[in-house]
N, C-alpha and C positions, 0 to 999 in steps of 0.2 A: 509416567509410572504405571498407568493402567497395563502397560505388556506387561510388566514382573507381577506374580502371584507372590505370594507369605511364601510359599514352596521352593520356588526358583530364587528369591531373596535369601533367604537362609540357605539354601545349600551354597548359593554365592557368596553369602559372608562368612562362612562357616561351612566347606567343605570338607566331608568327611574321609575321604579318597586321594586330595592333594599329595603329588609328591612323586620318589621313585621308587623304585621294587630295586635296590642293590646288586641280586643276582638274577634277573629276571629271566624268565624263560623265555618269554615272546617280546617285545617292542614292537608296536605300530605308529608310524606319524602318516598325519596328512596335512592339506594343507587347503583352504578353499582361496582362490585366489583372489575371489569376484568381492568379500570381504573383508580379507586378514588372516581370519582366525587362522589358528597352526594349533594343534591336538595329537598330543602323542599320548598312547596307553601303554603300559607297562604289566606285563599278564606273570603269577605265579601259578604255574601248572603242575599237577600232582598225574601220575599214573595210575590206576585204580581198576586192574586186570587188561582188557584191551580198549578201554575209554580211558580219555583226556579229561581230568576235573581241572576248571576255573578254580584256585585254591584262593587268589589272591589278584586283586585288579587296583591299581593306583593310575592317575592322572596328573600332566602338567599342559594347562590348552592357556593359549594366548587367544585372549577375546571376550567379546561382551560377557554379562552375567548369564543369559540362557546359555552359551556353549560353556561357560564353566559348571553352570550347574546340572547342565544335561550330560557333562561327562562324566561329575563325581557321581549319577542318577545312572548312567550306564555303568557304572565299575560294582557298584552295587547290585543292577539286577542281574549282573552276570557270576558273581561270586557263588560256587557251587552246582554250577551248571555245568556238562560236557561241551564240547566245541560244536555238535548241532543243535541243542539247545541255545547257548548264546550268540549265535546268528542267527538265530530268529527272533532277539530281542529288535523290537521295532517304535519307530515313531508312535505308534500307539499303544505300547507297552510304559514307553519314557514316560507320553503324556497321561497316563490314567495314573501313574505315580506321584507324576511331580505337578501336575494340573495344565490347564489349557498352555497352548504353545502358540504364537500369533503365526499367522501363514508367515508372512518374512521370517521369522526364525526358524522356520522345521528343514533348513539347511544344515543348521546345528546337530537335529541329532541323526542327520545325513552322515556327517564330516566324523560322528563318534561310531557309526557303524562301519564306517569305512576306515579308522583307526582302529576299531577291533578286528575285523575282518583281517586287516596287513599284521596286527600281534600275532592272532591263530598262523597266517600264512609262515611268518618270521620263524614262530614254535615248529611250525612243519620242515620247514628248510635246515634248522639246527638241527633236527633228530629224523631227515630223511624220510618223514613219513607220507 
């Protein structure tokens, strides 16, 4: 129990971000193979003259409690941000939010930047940009 923080628990038990975006603009999965986990994010995007706003970000991640909760922890610090803004959400961005991260799990929120990263690319490819 010493890896889970109060933080990483509750966002695990109680995920605020669970779920799908219906009409989504972007979809991203990945998958890490070396552990399991599979992490798709679902991106609602807003146009707002010539920037991309993160309007709306939901998760469904098969895997431990830190990769669910560093993905519901990632759809959160991305809500509101433009698309270079939220690629520069990082491991040490997750971690000052959601508290210490053990070295074996900073794979986790590897596998959620790389799940955002393929949403924004998905958003680019449907609207050509």
């Amino acid at each position: 129990m010493e890896y889970y923080s109060k933080k990483i628990i509750n966002r695990f038990m109680h995920p605020k971000n669970l779920g799908k975006i219906k009409d989504a603009s972007g979809i991203g999965d990945t998958t890490n193979l070396r552990c399991g986990d599979l992490m798709k994010i679902y991106l609602k995007v807003e146009k707002r003259g010539d920037e991309e706003i993160i309007k709306d970000a939901k998760f469904e991640t098969f895997g431990c409690g830190h990769a669910i909760a560093i993905s519901d922890m990632m759809c959160d610090l991305v809500k509101g941000k433009t698309f270079t803004e939220a690629l520069k959400v990082g491991y040490e961005d997750i971690a000052e939010e959601i508290g210490p991260i053990p070295p074996v799990k900073v794979h986790c929120a590897k596998l959620a930047q790389a799940a955002l990263k393929a949403a924004i690319e998905d958003y680019k490819e449907k609207t050509k940009l």
